[in-house]
C-alpha positions as semicolon CSV with decimal commas, in nm:
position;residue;x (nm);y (nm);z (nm)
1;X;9,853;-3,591;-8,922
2;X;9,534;-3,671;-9,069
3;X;9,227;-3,456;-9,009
4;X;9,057;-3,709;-8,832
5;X;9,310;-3,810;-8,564
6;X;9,342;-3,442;-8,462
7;X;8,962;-3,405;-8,316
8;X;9,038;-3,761;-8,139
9;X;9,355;-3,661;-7,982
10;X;9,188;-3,349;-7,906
11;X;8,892;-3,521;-7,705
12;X;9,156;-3,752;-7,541
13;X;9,300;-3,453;-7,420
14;X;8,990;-3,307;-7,310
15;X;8,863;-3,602;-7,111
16;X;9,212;-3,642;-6,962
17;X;9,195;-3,284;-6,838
18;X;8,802;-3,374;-6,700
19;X;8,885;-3,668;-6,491
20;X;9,213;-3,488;-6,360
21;X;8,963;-3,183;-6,177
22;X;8,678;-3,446;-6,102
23;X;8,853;-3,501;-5,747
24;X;8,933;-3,142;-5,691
25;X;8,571;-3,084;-5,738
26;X;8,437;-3,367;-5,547
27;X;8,636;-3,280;-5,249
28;X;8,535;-2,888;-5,304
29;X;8,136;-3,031;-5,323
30;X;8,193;-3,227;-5,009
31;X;8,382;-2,957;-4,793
32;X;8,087;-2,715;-4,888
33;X;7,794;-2,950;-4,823
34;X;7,947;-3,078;-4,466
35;X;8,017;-2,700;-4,375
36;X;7,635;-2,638;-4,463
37;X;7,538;-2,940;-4,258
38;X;7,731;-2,896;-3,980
39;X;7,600;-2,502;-3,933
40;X;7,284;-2,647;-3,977
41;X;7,352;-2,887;-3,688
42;X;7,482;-2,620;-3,507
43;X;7,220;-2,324;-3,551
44;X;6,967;-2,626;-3,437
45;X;7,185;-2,794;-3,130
46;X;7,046;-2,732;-2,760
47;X;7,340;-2,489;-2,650
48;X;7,233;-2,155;-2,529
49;X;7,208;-2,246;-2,144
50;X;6,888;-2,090;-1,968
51;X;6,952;-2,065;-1,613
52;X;6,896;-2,327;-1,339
53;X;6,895;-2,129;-0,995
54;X;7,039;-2,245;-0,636
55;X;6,726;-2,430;-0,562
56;X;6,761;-2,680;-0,888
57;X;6,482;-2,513;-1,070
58;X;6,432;-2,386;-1,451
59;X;6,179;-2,166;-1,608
60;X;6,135;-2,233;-1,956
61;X;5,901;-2,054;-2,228
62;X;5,764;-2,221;-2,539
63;X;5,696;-1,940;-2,788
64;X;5,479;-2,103;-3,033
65;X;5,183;-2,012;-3,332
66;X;4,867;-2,195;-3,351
67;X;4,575;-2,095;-3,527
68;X;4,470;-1,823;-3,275
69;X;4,816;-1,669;-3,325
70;X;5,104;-1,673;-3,103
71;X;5,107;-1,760;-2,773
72;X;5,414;-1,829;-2,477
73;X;5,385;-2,128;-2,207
74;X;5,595;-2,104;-1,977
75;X;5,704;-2,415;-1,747
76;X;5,902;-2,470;-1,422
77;X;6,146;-2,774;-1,427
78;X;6,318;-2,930;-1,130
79;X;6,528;-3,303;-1,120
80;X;6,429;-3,462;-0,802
81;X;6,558;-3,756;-0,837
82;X;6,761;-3,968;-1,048
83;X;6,792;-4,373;-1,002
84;X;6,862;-4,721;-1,177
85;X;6,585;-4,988;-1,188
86;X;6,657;-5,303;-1,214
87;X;6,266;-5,512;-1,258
88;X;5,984;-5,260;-1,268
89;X;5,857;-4,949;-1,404
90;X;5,548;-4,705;-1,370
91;X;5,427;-4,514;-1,644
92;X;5,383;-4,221;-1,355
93;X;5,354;-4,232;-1,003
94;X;5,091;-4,401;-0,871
95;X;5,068;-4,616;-1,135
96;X;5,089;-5,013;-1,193
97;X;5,432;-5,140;-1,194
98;X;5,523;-5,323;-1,510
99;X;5,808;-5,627;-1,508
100;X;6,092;-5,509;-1,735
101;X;6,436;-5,764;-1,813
102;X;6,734;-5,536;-1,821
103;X;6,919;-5,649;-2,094
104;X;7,333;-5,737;-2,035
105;X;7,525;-5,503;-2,036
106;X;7,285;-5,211;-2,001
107;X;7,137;-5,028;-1,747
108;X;6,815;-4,835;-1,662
109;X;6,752;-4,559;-1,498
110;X;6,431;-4,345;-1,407
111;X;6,465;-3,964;-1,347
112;X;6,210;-3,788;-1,171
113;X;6,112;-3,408;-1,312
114;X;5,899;-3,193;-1,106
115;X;5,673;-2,965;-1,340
116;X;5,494;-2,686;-1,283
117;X;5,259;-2,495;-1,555
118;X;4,936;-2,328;-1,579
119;X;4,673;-2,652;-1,669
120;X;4,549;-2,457;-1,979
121;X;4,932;-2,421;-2,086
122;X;5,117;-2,636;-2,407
123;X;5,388;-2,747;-2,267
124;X;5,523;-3,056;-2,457
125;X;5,934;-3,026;-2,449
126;X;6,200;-3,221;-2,616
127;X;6,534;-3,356;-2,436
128;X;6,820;-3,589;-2,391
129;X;7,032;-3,751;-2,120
130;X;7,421;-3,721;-2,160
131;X;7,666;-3,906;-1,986
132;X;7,924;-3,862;-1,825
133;X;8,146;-3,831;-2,151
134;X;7,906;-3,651;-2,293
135;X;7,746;-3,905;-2,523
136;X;7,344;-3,799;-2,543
137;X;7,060;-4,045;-2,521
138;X;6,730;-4,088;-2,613
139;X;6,435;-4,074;-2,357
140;X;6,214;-4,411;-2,340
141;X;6,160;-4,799;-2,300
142;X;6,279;-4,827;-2,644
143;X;6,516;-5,066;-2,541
144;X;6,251;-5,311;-2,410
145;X;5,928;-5,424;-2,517
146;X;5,737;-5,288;-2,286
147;X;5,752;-4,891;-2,444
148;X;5,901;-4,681;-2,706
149;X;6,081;-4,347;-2,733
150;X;5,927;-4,065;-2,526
151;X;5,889;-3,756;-2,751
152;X;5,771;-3,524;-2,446
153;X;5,924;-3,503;-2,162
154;X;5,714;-3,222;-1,978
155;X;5,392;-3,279;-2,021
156;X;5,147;-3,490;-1,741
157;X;5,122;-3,862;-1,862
158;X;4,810;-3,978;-1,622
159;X;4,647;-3,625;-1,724
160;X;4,779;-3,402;-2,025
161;X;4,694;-3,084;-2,107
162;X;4,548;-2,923;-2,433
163;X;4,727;-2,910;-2,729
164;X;4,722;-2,678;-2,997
165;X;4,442;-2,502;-3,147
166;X;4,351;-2,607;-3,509
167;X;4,099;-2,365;-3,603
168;X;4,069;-2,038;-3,465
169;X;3,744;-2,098;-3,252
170;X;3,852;-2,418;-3,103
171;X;3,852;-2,486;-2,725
172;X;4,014;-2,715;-2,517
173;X;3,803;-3,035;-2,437
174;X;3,721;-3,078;-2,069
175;X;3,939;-3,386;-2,024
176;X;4,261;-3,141;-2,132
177;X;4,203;-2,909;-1,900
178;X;4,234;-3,161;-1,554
179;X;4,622;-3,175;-1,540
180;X;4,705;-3,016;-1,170
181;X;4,929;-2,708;-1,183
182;X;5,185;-2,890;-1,007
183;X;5,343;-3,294;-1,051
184;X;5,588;-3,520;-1,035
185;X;5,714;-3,694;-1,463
186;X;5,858;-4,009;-1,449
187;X;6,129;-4,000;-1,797
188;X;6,308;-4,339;-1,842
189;X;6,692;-4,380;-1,980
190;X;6,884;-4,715;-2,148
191;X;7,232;-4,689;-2,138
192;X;7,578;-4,901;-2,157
193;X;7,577;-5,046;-1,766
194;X;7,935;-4,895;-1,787
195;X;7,800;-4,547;-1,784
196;X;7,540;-4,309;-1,561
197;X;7,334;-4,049;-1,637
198;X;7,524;-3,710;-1,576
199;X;7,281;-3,426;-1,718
200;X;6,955;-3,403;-1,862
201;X;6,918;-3,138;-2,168
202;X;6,525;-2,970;-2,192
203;X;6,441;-2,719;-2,483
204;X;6,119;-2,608;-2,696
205;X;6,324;-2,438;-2,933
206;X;6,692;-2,429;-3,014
207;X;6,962;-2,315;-2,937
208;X;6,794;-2,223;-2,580
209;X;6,806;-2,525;-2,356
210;X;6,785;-2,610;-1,973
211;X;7,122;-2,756;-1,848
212;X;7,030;-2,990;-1,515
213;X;7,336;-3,180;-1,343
214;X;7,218;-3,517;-1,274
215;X;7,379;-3,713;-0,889
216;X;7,241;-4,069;-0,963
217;X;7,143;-4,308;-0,702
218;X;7,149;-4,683;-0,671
């Protein structure tokens, strides 16, 4: 064998050898990166249930920093009432009805949330609706031209309170301070007209999350 065909054979054997493990280490790369992601997903997923007394209602604290330091707003939630709509909706109560179309095959429905929380209080929350199956959904008029997602579910739409504080002297303007201690939050819902709202999910901050069971009407 000449001296040059060894260091070919050599490499052939090499690469051979490289392409043989590249699976074994794909499939070790993937299982790693999904087990990261998924204890990600799970660290971060609305689980930890605070309670929801006999009456229907849930007290919920958002512990958050601004630039005055660290603060805790605490909010009282309550599902009143939970219904499908089939032409109209109001952006609270009181308000002017607007004409939605209902796509085919869908359904709306409108859940009413009484809140209660101190009018100087920052109290924008996140949730979802689940149905019956489990299957979560997205807040809002998404679905229809008429709105998009709703990112808060808690605060007062006709009159919202302050938000945070940006600089460490800053006070709440006037205007954010009118939102009554006590009202009623329209939150909308489009889902398959095969299914129903079942629950709704509130949290600040994950994994601690108000559980409400959900008896649609209509």
């Amino acid at each position: 064998m000449s001296s040059s065909t060894a260091p070919r054979r050599g490499f052939r054997q090499q690469y051979a050898r490289t392409l043989v493990a590249l699976p074994f280490a794909l499939m070790l790369a993937l299982g790693l990166s999904s087990q990261r992601v998924g204890t990600y997903w799970w660290d971060a997923a609305p689980r930890d249930r605070i309670e929801v007394v006999a009456d229907g209602r849930a007290s919920l604290t958002n512990h958050y920093e601004d630039a005055q330091g660290w603060h805790d707003a605490r909010v009282r939630l309550r599902v009143v009432d939970t219904r499908r709509v089939t032409s109209e909706v109001l952006d609270h109560p009181g308000a002017q009805p607007r004409a939605v179309t209902v796509p085919a095959g869908q359904s709306l429905w409108r859940l009413t949330l009484r809140v209660e929380a101190e009018p100087t209080a920052y109290i924008r929350c996140q949730g979802e609706i689940r149905d019956a199956a489990g299957r979560p959904y997205s807040p809002g008029l998404q679905m229809f031209e008429t709105g998009t997602s709703t990112l808060d579910l808690c605060d007062s739409i006709e009159s919202p309170g302050p938000g945070i504080a940006v600089t460490k002297d800053s006070t709440p303007a006037p205007e954010d301070l009118r939102r009554p201690p006590a009202y009623d939050r329209y939150v909308y819902v489009s889902m398959p007209a095969s299914a129903s709202p079942a629950r709704l999910v509130v949290w600040f901050t994950p994994p601690d999350a108000a559980f409400f069971e959900l008896s649609p009407a209509g």
